[in-house]
N, C-alpha and C positions, 0 to 999 in steps of 0.2 A: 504494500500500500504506500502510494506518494502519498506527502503531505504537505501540502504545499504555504499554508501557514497556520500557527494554534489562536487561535480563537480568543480564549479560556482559559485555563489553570486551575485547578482546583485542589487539593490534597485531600483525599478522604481517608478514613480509617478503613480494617480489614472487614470490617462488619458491614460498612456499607458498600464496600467495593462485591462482598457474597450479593449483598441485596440485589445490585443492580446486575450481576452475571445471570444468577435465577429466573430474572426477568429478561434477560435474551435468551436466555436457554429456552425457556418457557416460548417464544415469538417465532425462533430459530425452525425451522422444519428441521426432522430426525434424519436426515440424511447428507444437510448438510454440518452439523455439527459432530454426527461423525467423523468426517474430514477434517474438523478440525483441532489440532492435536493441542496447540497450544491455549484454546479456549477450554477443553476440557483437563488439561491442566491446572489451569487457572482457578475454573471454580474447587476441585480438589483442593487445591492450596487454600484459599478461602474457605472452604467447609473448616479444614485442618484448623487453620489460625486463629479463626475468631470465635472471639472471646466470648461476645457480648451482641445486646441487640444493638441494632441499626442509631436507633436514638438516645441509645442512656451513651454509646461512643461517643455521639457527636454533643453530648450535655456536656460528655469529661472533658473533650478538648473544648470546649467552649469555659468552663471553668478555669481549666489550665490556662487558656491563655489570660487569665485576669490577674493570674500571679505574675511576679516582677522574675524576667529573665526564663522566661520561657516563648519560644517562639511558634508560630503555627506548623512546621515541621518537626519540632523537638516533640510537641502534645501530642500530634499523630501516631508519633512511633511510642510515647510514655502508652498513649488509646489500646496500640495496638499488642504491645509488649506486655504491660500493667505489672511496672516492676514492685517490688513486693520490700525489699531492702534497699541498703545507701549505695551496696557494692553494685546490684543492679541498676539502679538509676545513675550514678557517677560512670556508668559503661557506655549508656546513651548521650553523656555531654561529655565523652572521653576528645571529640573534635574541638569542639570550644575551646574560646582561648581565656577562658576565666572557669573558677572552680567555684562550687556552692556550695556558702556555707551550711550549718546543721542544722540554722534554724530555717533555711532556705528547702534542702532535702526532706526533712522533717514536716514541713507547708505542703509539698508537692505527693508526698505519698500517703500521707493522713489524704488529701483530695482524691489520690487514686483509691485508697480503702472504702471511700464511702460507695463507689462502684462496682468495687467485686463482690 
């Protein structure tokens, strides 16, 4: 597929990226989604990974982002991931070029608990 320019951008969680696969599968006639190896991949990966519904995901990353030093990519993958400790959460900001303090990790994963 060319693509000749993006539109759009969005970042979703794993939760919503299932929702909306299910829904082409679902529109898809059975023959030609057979052929498709990387679509039926994908929902696989998606049934696997996610966590959570479609909406309480995108409630977390919506909360996350109201904390200080978390960005719309960071919350996505905190959505997708739902790190549970400091060592996993300090994995996901292991790029960054500032470190959080404990009352900063401490904010962001009491936010994740109220989700799991």
């Amino acid at each position: 597929m060319i693509v000749k320019r993006i539109e759009e951008e969005l970042l979703i969680t794993n939760s919503e990226s299932r929702e909306i696969l299910l829904e082409l599968q679902e529109k898809l006639p059975k023959d030609v989604l057979e052929d498709k190896f990387e679509m039926r991949r994908a929902i696989e990966h998606t049934k696997t990974f996610s966590n959570m519904e479609p909406e309480k995901s995108r409630q977390l990353v919506d909360e996350l982002l109201k904390l200080e030093k978390v960005r719309v990519d960071i919350a996505v993958k905190i959505a997708n991931l739902l790190p549970r400790t400091n060592d996993e959460l300090r994995a996901i900001y292991a790029k960054e070029r500032f470190t959080l303090s404990k009352e900063e990790l401490k904010e962001i994963l009491d936010t994740v608990v109220k989700y799991i």
